[in-house]
TIMARSE-453184 format. One record per residue: x, y, z of N, C-alpha, C in turn; residue number from 1. Coordinates in nm, 3 decimals. Layout:
BEGIN
[[X; Y; Z]; [X; Y; Z]; [X; Y; Z]; NUM] ...
END
This chain:
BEGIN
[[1.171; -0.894; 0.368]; [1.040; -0.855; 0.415]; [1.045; -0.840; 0.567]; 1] [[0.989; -0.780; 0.594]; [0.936; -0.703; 0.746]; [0.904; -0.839; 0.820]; 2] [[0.938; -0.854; 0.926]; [0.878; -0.948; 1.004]; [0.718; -0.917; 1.102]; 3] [[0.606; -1.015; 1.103]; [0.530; -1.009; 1.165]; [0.542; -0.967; 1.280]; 4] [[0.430; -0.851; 1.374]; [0.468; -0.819; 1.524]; [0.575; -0.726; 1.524]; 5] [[0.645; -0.715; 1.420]; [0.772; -0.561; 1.433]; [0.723; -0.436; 1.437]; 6] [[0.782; -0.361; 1.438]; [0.759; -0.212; 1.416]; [0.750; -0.183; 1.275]; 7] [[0.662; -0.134; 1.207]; [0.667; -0.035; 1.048]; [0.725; 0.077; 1.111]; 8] [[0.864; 0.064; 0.970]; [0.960; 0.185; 1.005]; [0.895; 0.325; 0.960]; 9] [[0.910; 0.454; 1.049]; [0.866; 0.581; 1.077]; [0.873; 0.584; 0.879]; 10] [[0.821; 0.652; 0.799]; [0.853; 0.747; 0.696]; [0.791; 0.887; 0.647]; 11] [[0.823; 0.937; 0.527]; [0.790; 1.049; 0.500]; [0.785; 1.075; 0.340]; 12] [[0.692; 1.036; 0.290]; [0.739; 1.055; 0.107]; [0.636; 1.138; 0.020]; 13] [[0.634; 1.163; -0.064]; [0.514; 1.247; -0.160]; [0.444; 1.183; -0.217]; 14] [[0.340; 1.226; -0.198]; [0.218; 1.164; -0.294]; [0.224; 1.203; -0.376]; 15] [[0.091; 1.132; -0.466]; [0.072; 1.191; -0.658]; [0.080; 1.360; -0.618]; 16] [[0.000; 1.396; -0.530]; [-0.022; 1.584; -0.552]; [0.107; 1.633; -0.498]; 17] [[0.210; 1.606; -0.426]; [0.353; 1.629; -0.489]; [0.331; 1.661; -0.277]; 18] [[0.215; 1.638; -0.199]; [0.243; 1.615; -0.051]; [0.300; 1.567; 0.031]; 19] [[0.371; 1.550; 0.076]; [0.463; 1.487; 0.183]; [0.366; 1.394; 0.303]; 20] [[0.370; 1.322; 0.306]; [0.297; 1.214; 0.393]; [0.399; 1.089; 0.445]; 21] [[0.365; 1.121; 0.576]; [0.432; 1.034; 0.645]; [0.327; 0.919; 0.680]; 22] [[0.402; 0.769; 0.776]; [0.306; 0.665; 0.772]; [0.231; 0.723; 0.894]; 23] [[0.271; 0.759; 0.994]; [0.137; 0.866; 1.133]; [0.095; 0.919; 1.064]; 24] [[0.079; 0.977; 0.980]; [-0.044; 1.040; 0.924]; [-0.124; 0.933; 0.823]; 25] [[-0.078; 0.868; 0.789]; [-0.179; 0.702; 0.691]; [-0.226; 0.646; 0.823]; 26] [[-0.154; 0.662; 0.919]; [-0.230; 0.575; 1.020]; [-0.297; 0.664; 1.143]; 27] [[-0.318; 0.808; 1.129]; [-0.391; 0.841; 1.209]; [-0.521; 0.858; 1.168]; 28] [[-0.589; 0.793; 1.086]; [-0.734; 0.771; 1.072]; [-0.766; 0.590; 1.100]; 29] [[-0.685; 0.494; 1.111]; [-0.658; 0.351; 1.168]; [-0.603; 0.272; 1.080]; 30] [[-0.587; 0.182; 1.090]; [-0.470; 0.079; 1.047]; [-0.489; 0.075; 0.877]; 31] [[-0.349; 0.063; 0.866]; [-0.344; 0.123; 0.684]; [-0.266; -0.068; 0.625]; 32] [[-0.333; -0.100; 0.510]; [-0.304; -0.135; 0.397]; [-0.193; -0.093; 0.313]; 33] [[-0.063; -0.145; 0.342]; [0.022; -0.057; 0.288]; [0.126; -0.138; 0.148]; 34] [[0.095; -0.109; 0.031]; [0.128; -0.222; -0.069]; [0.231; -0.140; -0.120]; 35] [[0.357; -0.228; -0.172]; [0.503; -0.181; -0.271]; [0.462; -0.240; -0.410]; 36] [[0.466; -0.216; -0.506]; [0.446; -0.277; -0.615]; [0.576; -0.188; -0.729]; 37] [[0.616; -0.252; -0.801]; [0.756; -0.241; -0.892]; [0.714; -0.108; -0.983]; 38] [[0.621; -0.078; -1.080]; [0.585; 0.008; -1.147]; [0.501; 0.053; -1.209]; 39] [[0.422; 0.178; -1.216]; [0.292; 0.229; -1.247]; [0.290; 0.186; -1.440]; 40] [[0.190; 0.119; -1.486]; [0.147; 0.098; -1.597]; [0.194; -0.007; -1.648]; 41] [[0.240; -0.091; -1.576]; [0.291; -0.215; -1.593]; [0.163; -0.292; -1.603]; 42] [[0.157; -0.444; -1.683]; [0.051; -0.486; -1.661]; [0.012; -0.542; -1.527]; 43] [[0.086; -0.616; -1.419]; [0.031; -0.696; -1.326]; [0.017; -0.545; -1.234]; 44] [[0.130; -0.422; -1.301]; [0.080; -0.339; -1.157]; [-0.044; -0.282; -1.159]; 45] [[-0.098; -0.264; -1.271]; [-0.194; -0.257; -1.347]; [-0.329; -0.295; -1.282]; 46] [[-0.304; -0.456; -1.290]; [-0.437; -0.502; -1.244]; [-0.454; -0.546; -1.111]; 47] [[-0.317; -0.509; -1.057]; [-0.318; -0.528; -0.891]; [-0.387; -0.393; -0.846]; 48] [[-0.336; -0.270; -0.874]; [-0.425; -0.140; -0.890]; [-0.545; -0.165; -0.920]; 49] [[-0.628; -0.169; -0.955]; [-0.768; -0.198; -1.032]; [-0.822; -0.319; -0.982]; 50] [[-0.756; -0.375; -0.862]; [-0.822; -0.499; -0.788]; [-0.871; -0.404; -0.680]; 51] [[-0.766; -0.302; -0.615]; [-0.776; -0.271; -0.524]; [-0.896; -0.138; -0.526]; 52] [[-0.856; -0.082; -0.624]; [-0.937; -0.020; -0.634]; [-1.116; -0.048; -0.670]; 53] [[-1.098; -0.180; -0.665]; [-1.280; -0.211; -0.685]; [-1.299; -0.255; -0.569]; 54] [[-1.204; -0.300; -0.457]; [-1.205; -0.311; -0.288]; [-1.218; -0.226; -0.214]; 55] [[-1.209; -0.124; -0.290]; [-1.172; 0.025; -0.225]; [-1.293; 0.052; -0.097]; 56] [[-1.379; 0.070; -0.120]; [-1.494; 0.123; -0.046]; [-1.512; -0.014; 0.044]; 57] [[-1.508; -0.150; 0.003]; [-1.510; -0.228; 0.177]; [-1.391; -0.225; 0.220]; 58] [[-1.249; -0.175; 0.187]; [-1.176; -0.191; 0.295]; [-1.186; -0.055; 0.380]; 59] [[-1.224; 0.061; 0.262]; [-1.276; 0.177; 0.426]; [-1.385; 0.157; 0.520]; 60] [[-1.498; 0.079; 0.481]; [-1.616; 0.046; 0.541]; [-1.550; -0.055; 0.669]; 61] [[-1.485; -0.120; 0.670]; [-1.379; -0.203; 0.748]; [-1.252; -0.167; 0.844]; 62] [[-1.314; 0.017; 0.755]; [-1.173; 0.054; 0.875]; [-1.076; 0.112; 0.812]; 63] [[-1.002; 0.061; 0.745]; [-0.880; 0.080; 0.733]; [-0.856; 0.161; 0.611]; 64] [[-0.728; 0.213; 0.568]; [-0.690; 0.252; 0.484]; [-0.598; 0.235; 0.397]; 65] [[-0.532; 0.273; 0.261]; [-0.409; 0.200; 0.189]; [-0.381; 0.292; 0.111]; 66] [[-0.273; 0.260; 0.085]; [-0.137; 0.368; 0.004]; [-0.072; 0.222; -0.100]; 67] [[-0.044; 0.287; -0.154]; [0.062; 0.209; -0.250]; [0.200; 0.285; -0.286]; 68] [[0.302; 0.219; -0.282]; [0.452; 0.289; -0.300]; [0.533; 0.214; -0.394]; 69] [[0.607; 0.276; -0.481]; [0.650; 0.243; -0.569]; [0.773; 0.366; -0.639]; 70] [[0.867; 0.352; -0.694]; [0.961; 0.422; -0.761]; [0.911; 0.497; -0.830]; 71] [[0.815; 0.544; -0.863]; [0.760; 0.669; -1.007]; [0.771; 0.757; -0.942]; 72] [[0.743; 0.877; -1.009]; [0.764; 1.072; -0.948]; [0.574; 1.055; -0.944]; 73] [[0.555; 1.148; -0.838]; [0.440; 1.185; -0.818]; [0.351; 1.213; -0.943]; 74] [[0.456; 1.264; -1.043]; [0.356; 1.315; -1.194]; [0.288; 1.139; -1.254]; 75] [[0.422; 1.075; -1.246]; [0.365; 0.928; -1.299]; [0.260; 0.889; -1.224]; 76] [[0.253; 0.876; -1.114]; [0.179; 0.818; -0.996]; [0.017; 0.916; -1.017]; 77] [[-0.012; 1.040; -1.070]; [-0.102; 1.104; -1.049]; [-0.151; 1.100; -1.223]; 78] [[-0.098; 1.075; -1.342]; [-0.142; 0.998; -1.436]; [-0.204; 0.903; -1.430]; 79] [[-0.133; 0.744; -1.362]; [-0.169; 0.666; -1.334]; [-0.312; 0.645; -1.258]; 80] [[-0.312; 0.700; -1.186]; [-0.445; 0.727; -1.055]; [-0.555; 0.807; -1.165]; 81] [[-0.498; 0.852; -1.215]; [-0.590; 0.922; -1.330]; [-0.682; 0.851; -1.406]; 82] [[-0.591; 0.764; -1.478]; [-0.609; 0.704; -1.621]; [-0.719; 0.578; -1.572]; 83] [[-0.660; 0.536; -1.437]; [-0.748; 0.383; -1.403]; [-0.823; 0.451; -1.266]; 84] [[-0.840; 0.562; -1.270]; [-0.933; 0.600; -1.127]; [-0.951; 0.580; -1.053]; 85] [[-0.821; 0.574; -0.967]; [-0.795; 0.489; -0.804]; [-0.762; 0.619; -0.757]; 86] [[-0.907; 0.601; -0.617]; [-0.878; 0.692; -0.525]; [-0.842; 0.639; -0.443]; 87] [[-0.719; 0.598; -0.420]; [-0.601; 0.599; -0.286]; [-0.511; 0.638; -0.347]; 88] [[-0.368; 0.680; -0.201]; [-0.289; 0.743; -0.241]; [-0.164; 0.659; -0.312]; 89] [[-0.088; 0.707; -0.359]; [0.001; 0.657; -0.434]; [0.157; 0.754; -0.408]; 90] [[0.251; 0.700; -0.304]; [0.318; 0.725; -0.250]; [0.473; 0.707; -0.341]; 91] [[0.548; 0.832; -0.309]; [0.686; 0.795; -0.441]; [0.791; 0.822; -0.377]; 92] [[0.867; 0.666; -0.431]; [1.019; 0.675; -0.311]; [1.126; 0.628; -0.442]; 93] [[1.122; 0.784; -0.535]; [1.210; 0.745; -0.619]; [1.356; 0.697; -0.587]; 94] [[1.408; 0.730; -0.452]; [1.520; 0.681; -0.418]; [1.536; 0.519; -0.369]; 95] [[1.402; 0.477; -0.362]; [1.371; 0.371; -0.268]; [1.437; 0.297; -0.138]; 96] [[1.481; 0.423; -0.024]; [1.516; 0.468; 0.063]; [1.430; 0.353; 0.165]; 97] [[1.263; 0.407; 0.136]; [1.177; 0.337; 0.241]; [1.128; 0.158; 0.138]; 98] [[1.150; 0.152; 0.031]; [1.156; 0.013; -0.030]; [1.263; -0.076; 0.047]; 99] [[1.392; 0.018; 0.045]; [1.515; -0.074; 0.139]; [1.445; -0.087; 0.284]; 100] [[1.390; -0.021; 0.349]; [1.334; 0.006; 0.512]; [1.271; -0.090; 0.520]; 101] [[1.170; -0.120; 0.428]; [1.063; -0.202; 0.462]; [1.101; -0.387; 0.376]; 102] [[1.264; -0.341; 0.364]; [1.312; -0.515; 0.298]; [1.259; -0.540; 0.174]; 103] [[1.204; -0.488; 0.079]; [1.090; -0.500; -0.043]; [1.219; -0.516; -0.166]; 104] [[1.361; -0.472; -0.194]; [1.397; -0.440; -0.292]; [1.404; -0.600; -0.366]; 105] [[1.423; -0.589; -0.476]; [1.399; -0.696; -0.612]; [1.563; -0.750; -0.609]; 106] [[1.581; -0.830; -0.642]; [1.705; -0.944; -0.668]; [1.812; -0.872; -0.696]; 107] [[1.938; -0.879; -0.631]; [2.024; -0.783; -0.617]; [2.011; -0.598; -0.629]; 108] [[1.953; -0.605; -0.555]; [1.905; -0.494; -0.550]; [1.838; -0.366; -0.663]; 109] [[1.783; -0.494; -0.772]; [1.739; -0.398; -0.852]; [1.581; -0.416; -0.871]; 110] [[1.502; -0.327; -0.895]; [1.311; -0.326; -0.877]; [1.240; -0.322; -0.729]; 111] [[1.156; -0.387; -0.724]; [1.106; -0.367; -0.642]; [0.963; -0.505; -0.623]; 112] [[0.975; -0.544; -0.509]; [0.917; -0.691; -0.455]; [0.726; -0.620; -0.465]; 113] [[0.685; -0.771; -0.533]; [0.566; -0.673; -0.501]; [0.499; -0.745; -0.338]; 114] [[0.467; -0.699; -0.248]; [0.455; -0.728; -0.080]; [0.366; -0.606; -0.026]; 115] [[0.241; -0.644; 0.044]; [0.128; -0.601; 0.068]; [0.176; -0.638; 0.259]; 116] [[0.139; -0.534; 0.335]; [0.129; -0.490; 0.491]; [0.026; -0.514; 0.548]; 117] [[-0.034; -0.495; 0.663]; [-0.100; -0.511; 0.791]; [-0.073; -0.420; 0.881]; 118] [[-0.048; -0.289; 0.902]; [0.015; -0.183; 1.025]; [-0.138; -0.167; 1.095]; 119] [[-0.128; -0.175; 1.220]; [-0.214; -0.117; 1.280]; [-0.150; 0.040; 1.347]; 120] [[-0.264; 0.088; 1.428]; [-0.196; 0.246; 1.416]; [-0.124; 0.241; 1.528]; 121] [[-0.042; 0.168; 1.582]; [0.045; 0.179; 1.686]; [0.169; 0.156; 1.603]; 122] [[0.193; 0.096; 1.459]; [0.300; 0.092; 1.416]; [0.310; -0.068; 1.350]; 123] [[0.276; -0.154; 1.436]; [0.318; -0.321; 1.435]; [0.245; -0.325; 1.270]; 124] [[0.326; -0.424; 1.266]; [0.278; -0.474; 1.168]; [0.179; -0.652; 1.191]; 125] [[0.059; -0.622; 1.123]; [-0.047; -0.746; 1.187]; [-0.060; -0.887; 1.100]; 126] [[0.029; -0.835; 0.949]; [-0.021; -0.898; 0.846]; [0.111; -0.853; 0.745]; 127] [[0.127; -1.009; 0.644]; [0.222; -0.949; 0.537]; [0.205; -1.061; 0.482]; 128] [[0.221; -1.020; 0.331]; [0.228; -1.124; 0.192]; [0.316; -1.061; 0.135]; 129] [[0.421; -1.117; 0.096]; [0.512; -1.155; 0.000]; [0.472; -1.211; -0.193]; 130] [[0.422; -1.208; -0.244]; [0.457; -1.237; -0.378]; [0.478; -1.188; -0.518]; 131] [[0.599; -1.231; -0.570]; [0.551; -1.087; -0.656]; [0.535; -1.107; -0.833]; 132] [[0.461; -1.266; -0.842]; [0.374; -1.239; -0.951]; [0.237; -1.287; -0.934]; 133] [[0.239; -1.326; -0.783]; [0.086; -1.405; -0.795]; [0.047; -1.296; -0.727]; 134] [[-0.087; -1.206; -0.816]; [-0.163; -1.079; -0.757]; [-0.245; -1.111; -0.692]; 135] [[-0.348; -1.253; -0.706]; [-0.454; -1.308; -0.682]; [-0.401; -1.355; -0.526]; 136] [[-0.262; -1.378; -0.454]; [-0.216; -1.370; -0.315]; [-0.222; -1.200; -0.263]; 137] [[-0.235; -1.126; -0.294]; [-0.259; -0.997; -0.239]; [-0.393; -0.973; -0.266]; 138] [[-0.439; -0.987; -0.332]; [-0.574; -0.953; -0.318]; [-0.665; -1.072; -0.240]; 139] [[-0.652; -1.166; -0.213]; [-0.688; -1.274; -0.140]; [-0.653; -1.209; 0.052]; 140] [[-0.482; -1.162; 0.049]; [-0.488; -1.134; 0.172]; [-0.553; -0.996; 0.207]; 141] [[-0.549; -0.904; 0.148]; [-0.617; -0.826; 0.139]; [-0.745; -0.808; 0.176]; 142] [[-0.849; -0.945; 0.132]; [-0.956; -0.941; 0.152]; [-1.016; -1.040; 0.280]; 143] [[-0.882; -1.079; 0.304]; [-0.885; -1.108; 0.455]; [-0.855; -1.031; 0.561]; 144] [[-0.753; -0.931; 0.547]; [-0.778; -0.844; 0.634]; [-0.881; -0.726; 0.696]; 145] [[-0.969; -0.699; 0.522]; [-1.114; -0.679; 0.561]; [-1.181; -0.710; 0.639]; 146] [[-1.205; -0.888; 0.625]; [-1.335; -0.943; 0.657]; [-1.245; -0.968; 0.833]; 147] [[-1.124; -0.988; 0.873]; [-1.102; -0.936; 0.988]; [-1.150; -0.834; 1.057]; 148] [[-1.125; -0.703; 0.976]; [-1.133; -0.576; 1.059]; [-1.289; -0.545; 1.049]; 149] [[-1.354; -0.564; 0.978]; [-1.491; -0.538; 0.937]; [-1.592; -0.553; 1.054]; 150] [[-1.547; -0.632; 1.162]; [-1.629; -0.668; 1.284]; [-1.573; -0.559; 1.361]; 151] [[-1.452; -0.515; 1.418]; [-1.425; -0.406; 1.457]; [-1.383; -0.255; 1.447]; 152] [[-1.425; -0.250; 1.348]; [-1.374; -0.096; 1.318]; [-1.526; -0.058; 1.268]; 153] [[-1.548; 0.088; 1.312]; [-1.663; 0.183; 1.302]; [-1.663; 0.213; 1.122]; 154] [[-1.750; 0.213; 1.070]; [-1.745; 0.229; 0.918]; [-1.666; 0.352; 0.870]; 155] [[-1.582; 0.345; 0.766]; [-1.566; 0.505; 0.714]; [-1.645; 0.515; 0.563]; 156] [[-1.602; 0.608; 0.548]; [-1.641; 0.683; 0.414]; [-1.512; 0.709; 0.318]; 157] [[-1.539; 0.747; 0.173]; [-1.406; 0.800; 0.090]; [-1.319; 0.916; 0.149]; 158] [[-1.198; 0.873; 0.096]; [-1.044; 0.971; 0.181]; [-1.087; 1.091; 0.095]; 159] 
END
């Protein structure tokens, strides 16, 4: 895992609509929420998705924004977003190129850690949780980094 106060490394990957999005662009609307989770339709990824997505609207009201990344092809990732109706993006690093970048990969290098971010838009990273079966620790920090940013950041609206 990424150390607190570092740099979030530069990337560039596709979303569900098959777009190329880099993290300056997640973070040029302000500091992004940036979660790895192992695989779309899994159960815990499941209901870690569907946590976030009922957070959805106070963590933009708070500012910020979030992506989720994970090994599926954009088609999985835009099913998924489908089926459980999460509007955020859902980012795919079938090579898991930026999973290795960001230290996330699973026990000898196979899966993927589930570990939730803090980037503000200069890059640093402000915030990080590590766990990857207790969901109720990401959504806990999660909802602390809200009620952080919620005093300073100007309200938004849906992406």
């Amino acid at each position: 895992m990424l150390a607190m106060g570092g740099r979030a490394p530069e990337f560039t990957l596709l979303d569900h609509t098959e777009q190329s999005v880099s993290l300056s662009t997640l973070l040029s609307r302000g500091p992004l929420v940036l979660y790895f989770y192992p695989a779309d339709f899994t159960p815990g990824c499941t209901r870690e998705a569907c946590l976030i997505r009922d957070m959805h609207q106070e963590i933009l009201q708070a500012g910020l924004d979030i992506a989720g990344v994970s090994p599926q092809s954009p088609e999985t990732h835009r099913a998924f977003r489908e089926k459980h109706q999460l509007p955020f993006r859902l980012l795919s690093d079938t090579d898991k190129f930026v999973i290795r970048m960001y230290d996330v990969r699973g026990p000898l290098g196979f899966g993927v850690r589930r570990a939730t971010y803090l980037i503000d838009q200069a890059r640093y990273i402000r915030g990080a949780v590590l766990a990857d079966f207790r969901i109720g620790e990401h959504e806990a920090f999660i909802r602390r980094m809200v009620a952080l940013s919620a005093g300073t950041r100007p309200p938004r609206t849906s992406s």
